[in-house]
TORKOL-4160 file (C-alpha; in steps of 0.2 Angstrom, whole numbers, padded with zeros to 4 digits, m for minus):
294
<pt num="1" X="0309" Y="m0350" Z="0465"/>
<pt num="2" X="0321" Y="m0351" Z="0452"/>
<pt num="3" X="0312" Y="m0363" Z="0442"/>
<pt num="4" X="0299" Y="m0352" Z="0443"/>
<pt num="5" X="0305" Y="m0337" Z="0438"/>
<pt num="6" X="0312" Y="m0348" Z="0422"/>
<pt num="7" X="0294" Y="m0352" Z="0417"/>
<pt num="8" X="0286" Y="m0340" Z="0406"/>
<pt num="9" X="0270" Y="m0341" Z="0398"/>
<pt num="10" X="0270" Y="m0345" Z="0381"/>
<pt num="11" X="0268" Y="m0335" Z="0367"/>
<pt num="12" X="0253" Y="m0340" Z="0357"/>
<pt num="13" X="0257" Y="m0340" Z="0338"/>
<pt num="14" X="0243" Y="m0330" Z="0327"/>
<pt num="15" X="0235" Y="m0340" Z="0318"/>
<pt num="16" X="0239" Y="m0335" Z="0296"/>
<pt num="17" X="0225" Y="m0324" Z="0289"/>
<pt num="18" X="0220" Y="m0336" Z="0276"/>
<pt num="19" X="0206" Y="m0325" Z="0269"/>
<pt num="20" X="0220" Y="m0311" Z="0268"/>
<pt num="21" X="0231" Y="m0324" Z="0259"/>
<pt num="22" X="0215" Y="m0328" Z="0247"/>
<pt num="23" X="0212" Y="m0312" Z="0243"/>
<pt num="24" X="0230" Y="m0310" Z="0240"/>
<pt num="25" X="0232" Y="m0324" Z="0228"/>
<pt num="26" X="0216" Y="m0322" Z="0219"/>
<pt num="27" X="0223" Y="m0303" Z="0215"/>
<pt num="28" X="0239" Y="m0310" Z="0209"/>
<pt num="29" X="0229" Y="m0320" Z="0197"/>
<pt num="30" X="0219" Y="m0308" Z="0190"/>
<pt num="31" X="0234" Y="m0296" Z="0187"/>
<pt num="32" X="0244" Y="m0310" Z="0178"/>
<pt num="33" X="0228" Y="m0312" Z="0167"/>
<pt num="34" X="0230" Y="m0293" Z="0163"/>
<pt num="35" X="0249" Y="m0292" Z="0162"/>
<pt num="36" X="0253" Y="m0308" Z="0154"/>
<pt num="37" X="0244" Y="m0305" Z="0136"/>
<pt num="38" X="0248" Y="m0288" Z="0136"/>
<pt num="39" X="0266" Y="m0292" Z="0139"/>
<pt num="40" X="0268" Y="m0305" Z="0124"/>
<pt num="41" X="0258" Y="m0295" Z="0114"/>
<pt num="42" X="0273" Y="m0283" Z="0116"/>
<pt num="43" X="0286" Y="m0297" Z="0116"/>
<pt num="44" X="0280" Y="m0303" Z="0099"/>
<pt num="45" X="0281" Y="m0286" Z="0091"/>
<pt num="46" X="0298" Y="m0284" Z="0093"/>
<pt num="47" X="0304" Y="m0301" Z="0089"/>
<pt num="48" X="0308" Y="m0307" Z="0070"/>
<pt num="49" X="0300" Y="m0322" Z="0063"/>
<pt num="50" X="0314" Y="m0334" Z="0068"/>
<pt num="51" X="0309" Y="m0330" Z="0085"/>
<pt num="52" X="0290" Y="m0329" Z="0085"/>
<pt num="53" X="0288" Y="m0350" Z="0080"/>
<pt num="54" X="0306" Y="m0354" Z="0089"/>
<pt num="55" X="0300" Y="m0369" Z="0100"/>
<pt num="56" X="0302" Y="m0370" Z="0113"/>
<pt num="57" X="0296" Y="m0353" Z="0114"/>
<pt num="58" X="0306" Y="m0338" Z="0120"/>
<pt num="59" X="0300" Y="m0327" Z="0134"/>
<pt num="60" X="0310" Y="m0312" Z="0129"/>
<pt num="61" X="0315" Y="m0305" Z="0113"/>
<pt num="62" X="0334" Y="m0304" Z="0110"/>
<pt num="63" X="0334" Y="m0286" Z="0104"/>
<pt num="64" X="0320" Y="m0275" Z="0112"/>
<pt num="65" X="0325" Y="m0260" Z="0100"/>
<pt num="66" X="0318" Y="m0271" Z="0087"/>
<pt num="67" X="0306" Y="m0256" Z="0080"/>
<pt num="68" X="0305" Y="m0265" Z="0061"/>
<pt num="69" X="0288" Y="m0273" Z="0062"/>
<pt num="70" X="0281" Y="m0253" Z="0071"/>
<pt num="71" X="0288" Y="m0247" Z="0055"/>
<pt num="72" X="0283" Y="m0257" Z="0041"/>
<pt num="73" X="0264" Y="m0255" Z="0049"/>
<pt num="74" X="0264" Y="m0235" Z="0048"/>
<pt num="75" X="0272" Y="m0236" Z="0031"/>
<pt num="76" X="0254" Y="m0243" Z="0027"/>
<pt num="77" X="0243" Y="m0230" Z="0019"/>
<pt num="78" X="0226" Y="m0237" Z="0026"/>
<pt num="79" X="0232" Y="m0241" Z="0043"/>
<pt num="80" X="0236" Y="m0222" Z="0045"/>
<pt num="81" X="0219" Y="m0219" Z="0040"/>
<pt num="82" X="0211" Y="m0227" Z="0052"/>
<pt num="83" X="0221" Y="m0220" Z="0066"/>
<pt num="84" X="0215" Y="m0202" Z="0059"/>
<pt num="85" X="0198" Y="m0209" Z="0058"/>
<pt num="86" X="0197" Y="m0217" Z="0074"/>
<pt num="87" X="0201" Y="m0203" Z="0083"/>
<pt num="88" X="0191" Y="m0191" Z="0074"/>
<pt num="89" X="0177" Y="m0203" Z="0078"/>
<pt num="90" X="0178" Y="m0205" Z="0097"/>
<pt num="91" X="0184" Y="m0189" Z="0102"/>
<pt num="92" X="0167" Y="m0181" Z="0094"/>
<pt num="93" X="0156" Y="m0195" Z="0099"/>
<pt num="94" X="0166" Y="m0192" Z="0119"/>
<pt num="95" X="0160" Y="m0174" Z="0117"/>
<pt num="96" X="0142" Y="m0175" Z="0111"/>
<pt num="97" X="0139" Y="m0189" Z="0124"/>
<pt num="98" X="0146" Y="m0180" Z="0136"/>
<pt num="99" X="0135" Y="m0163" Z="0133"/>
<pt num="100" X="0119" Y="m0171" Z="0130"/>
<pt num="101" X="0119" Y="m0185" Z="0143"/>
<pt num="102" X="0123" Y="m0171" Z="0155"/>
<pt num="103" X="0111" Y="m0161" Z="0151"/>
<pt num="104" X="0098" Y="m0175" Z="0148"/>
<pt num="105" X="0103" Y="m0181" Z="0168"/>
<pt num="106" X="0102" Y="m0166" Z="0176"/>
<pt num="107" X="0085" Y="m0166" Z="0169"/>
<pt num="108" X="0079" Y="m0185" Z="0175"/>
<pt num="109" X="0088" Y="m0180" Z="0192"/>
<pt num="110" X="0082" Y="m0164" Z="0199"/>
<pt num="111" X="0065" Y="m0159" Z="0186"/>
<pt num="112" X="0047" Y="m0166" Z="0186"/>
<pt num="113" X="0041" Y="m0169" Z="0170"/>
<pt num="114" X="0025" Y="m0180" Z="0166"/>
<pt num="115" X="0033" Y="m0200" Z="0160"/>
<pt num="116" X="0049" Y="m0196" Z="0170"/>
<pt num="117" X="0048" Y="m0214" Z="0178"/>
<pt num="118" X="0044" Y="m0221" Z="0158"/>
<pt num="119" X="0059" Y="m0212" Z="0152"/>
<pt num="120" X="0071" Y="m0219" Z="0162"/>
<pt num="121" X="0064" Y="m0237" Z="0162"/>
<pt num="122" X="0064" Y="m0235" Z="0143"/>
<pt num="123" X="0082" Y="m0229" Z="0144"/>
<pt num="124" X="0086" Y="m0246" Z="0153"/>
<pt num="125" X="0076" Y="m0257" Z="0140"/>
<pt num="126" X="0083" Y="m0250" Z="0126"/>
<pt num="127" X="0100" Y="m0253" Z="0132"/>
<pt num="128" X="0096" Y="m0270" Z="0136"/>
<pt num="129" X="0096" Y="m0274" Z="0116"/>
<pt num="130" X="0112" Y="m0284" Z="0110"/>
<pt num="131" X="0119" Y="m0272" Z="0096"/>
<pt num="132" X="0117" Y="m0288" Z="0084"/>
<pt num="133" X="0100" Y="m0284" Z="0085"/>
<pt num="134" X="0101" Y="m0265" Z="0082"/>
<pt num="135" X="0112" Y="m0268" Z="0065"/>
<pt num="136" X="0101" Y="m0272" Z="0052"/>
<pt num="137" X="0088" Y="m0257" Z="0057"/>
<pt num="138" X="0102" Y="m0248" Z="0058"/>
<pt num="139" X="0109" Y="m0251" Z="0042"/>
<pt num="140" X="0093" Y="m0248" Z="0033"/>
<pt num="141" X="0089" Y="m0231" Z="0043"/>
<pt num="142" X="0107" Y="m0225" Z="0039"/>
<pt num="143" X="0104" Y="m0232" Z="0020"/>
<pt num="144" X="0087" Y="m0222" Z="0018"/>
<pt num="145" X="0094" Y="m0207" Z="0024"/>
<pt num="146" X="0111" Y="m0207" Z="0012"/>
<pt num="147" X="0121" Y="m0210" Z="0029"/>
<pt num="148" X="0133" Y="m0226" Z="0023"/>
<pt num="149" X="0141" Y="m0232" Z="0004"/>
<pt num="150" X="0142" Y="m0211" Z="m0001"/>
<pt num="151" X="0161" Y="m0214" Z="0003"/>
<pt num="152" X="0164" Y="m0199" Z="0008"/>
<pt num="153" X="0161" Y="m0190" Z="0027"/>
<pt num="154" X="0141" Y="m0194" Z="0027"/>
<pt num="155" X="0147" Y="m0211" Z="0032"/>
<pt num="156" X="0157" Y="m0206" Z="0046"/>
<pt num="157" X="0142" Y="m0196" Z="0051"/>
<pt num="158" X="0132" Y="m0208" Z="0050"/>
<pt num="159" X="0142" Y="m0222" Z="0060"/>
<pt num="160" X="0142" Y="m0207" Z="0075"/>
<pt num="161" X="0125" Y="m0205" Z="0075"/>
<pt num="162" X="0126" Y="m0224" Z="0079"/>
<pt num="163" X="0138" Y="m0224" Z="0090"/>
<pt num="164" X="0126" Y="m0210" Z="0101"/>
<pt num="165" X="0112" Y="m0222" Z="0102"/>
<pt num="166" X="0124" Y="m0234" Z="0108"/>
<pt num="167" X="0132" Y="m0224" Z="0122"/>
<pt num="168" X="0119" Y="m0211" Z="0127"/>
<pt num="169" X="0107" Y="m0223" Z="0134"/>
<pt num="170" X="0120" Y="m0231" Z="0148"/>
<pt num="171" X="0129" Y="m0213" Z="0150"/>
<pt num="172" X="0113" Y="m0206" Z="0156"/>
<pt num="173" X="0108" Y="m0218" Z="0169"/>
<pt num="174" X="0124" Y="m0217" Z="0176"/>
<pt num="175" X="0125" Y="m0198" Z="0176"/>
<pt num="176" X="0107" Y="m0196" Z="0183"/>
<pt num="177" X="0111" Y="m0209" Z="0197"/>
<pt num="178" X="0126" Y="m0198" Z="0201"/>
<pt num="179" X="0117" Y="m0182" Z="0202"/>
<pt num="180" X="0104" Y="m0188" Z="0214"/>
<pt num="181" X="0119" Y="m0189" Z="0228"/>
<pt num="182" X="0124" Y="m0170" Z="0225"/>
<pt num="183" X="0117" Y="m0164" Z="0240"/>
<pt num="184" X="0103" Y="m0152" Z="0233"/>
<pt num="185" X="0105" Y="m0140" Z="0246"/>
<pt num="186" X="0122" Y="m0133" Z="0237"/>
<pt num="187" X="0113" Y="m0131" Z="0220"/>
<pt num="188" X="0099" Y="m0121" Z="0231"/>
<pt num="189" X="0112" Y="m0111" Z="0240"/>
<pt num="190" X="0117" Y="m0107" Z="0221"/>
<pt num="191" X="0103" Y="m0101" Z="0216"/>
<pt num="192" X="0100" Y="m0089" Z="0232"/>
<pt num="193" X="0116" Y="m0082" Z="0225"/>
<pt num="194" X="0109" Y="m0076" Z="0210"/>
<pt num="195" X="0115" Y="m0090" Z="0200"/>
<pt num="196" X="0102" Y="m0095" Z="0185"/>
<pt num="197" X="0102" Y="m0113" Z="0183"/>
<pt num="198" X="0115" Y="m0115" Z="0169"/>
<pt num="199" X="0126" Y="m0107" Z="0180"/>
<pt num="200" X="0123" Y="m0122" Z="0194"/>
<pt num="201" X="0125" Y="m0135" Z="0183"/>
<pt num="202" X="0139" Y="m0129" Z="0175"/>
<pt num="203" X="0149" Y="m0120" Z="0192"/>
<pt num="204" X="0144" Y="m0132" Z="0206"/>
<pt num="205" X="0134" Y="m0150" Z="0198"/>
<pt num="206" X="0147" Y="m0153" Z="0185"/>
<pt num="207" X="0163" Y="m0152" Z="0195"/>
<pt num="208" X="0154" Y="m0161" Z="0210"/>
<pt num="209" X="0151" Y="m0173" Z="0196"/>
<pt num="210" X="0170" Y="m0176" Z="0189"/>
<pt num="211" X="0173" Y="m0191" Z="0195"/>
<pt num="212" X="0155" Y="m0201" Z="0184"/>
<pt num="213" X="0158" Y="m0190" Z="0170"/>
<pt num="214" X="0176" Y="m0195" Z="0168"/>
<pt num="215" X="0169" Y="m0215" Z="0169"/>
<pt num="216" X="0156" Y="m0209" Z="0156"/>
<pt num="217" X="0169" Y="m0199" Z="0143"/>
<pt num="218" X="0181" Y="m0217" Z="0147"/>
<pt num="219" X="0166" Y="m0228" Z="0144"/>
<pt num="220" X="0162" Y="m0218" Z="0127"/>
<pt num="221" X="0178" Y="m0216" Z="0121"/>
<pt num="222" X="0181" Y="m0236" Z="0121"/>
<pt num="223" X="0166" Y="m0240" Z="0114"/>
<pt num="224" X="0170" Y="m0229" Z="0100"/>
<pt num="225" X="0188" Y="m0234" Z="0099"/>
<pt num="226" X="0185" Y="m0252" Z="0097"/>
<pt num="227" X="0169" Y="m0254" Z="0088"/>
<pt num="228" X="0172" Y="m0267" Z="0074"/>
<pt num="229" X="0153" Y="m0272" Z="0069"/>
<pt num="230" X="0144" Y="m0255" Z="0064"/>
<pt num="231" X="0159" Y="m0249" Z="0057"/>
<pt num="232" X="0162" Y="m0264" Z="0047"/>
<pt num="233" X="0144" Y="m0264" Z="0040"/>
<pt num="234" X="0144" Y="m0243" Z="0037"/>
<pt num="235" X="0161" Y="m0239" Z="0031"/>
<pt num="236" X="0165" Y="m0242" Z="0013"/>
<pt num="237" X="0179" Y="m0232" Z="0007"/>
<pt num="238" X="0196" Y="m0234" Z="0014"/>
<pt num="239" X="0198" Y="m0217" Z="0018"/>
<pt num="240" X="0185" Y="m0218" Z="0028"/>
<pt num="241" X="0188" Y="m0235" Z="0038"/>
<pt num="242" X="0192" Y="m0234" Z="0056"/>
<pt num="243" X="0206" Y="m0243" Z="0065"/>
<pt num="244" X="0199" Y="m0260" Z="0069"/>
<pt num="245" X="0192" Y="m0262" Z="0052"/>
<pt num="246" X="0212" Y="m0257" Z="0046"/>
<pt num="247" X="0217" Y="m0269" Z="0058"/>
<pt num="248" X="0207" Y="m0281" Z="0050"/>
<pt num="249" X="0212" Y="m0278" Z="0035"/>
<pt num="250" X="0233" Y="m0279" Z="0039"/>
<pt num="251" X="0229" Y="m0296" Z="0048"/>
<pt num="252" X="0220" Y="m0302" Z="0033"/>
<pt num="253" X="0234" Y="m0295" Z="0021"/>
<pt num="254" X="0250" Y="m0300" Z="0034"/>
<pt num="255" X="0240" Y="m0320" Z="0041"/>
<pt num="256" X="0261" Y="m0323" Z="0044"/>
<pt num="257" X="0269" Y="m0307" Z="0050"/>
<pt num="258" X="0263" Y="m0310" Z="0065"/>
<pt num="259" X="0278" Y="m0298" Z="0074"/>
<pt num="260" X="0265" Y="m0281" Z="0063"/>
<pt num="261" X="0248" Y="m0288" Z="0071"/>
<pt num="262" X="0254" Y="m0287" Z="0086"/>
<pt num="263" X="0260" Y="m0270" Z="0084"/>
<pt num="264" X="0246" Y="m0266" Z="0077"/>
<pt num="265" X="0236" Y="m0272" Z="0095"/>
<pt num="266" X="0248" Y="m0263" Z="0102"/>
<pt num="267" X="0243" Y="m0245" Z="0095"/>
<pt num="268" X="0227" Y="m0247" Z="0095"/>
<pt num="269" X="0229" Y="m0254" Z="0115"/>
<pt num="270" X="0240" Y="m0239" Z="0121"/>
<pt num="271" X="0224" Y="m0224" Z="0119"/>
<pt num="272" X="0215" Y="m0234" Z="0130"/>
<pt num="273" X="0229" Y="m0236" Z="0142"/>
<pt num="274" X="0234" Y="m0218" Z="0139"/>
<pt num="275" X="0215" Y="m0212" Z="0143"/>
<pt num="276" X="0212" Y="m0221" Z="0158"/>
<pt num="277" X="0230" Y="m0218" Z="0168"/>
<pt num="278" X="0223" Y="m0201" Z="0162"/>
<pt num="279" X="0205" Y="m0201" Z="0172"/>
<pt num="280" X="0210" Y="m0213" Z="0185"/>
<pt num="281" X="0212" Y="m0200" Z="0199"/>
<pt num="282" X="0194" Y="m0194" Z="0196"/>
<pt num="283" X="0187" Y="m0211" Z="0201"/>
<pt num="284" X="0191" Y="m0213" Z="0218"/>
<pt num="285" X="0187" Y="m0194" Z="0225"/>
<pt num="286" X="0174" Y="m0191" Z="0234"/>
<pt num="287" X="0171" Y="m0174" Z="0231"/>
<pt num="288" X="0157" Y="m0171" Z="0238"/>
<pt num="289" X="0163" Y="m0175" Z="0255"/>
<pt num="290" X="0158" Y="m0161" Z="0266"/>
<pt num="291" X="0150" Y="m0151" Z="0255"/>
<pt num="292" X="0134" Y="m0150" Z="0268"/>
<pt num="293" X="0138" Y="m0148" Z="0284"/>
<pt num="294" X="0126" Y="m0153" Z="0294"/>
């Protein structure tokens, strides 16, 4: 009986998750390729020349209050030019997409109009273009209409009316294809209480629609941030030229001072950054759960 009692079943070990352990390591991966160029790009900016072709390399800087190289590149005239003229350039082109791919996808998803179908599939084709191939029209349409090498602000008009043909496209696709999953039901509700139809779109389909609108403003805004090719081809004065060209310019001027071309990737990095942490909650909510019951 004793020896009985003393035998007890063994405990069977689980087996290890490997898919969990893939998916684990394979995430691991991709946030080291993130993280990893970012981080030198930041340790290389506060290091002095000494340091930066040490070999065998150092992975830390020995003084991270080294702001020198930070400073020398906002002493540079053009640089802070393009900072001013970058943002000037997206946040308008942020807005104007915004506006008119709203309204142009409110349209596509909830009227009938003759060549609806057409309009959307030619949406998508025109998209479908590289941008290389778009440059040389481009230039020669901006040209004629005295939109690029005036020097002045018809050039920075004319590089956002580029920028729109650019963005617009995409931004109502995705805008439409959001619209169509708010429920139609709330927008009729509206309307039964005496709402006109800008009142829906502005009161109930736009703050349904937060979370693709943010996605469009974050998509814009990047494009326009970090466009180097129209820019390149369109802007001739310096006090018109927008942060990568400026960039471009220092890294041409500085090919050694390799701490100031990193800081430079640094400031024109952080907006980004700044701007997504910003609209990152907007992503994930759903916030058209139950709003039908049903």
């Amino acid at each position: 009986m004793s020896n009985i009692a003393q035998a007890q079943p063994l405990k069977r070990r689980r087996p290890l998750p490997w898919g969990r352990i893939l998916l684990y390591i394979v995430l691991a991966i991709f946030i080291l390729s993130v993280l990893v160029p970012f981080y030198w790009m930041l340790r290389t900016s506060l290091m002095k020349f000494g340091e930066i072709v040490a070999y065998p390399p150092r992975l830390t800087p020995r003084n991270w209050s080294n702001f020198s190289a930070y400073g020398k590149l906002f002493e540079q005239q053009q640089f802070l030019w393009g900072i001013r003229n970058s943002f000037i350039v997206s946040i308008v082109v942020v807005v104007l997409t915004v506006i008119f791919s709203t309204l142009g996808a409110y349209a596509v998803a909830r009227m009938r109009f003759p060549g609806k179908a057409w309009f959307m599939r030619g949406v998508i084709v025109v998209y479908m273009f590289p941008a290389v191939m778009l440059m040389i029209p481009m230039f020669v349409i901006m040209s004629r209409i005295k939109m690029t090498g005036t020097g002045g602000i018809r050039d920075t008009l004319g590089l956002i009316i580029v920028y729109l043909t650019q963005t617009m496209p995409v931004a109502t696709y995705m805008l439409s294809s959001y619209f169509k999953t708010v429920p139609e039901e709330i927008e009729e509700a509206g309307i039964m209480d005496g709402c006109t139809r800008w009142s829906v779109i502005y009161r109930i389909t736009i703050p349904l629609s937060l979370p693709a609108i943010a996605s469009v403003a974050l998509y814009t805004f990047m494009i326009a941030w970090n466009e180097y090719m129209f820019a390149f081809i369109l802007l001739k004065a310096k006090e018109t030229l927008t942060l990568p060209i400026a960039f471009y310019r220092i890294f041409g001027q500085f090919n050694t001072a390799w701490d100031m071309v990193m800081a430079a990737a640094m400031v024109i990095a952080v907006p980004v950054i700044i701007a997504f942490l910003a609209s990152e909650k907007y992503f994930a909510e759903g916030l058209t759960a139950g709003g039908v019951k049903g």
